[in-house]
C-alpha positions as CSV (number, residue, x, y, z in Angstrom):
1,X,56.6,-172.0,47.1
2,X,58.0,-168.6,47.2
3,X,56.4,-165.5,46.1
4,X,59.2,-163.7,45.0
5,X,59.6,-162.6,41.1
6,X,62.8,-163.2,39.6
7,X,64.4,-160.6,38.1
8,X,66.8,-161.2,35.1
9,X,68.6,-158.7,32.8
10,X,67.6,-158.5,29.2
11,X,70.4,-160.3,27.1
12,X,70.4,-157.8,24.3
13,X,70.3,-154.5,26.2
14,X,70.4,-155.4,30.1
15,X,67.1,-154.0,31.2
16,X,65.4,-155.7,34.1
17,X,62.7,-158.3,33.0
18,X,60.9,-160.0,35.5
19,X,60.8,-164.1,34.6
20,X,57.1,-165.0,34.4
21,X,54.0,-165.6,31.9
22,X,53.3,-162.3,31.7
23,X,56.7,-161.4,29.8
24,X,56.1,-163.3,26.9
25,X,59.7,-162.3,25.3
26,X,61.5,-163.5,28.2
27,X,64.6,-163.3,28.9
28,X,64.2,-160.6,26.6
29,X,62.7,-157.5,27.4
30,X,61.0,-157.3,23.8
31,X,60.1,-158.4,20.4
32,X,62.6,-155.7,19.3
33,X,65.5,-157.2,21.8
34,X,65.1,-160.9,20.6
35,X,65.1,-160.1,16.7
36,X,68.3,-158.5,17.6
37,X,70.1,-161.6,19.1
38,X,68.2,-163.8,16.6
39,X,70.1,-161.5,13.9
40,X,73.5,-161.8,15.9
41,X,73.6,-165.8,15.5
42,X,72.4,-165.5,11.8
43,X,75.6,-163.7,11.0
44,X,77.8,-165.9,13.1
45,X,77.8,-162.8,16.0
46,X,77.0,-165.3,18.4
47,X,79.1,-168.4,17.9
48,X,78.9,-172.0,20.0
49,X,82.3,-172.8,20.0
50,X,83.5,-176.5,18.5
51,X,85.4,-178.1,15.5
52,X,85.3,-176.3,12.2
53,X,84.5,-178.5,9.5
54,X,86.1,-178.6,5.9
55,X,83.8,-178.8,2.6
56,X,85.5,-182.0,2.0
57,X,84.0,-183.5,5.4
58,X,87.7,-183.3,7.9
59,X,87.4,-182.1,10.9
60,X,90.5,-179.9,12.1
């Protein structure tokens, strides 16, 4: 197995964060970072991208 840490940049703010048990925000750097994107999908920020649905249940 290889020793190596992998490295990965934080996906809030971009800092390095190494990718192991010790980081226990991973792939965030922080608690801070991860409320952050958290808050971004709550308020449609961050979107997965798909049909939109009507009230009335149609599909466009």
């Amino acid at each position: 197995m290889n020793d190596s840490a992998i490295e990965v940049a934080c996906p809030t703010c971009g800092k390095s964060v190494t990718w192991d048990a010790a980081h226990k925000w991973r792939p965030f750097c922080s608690e801070r970072c991860k409320l952050i994107d958290l808050g971004d999908w709550l308020t449609e920020e961050h979107r997965i991208a798909g049909d939109t649905e009507n009230p009335d249940g149609e599909r466009h």
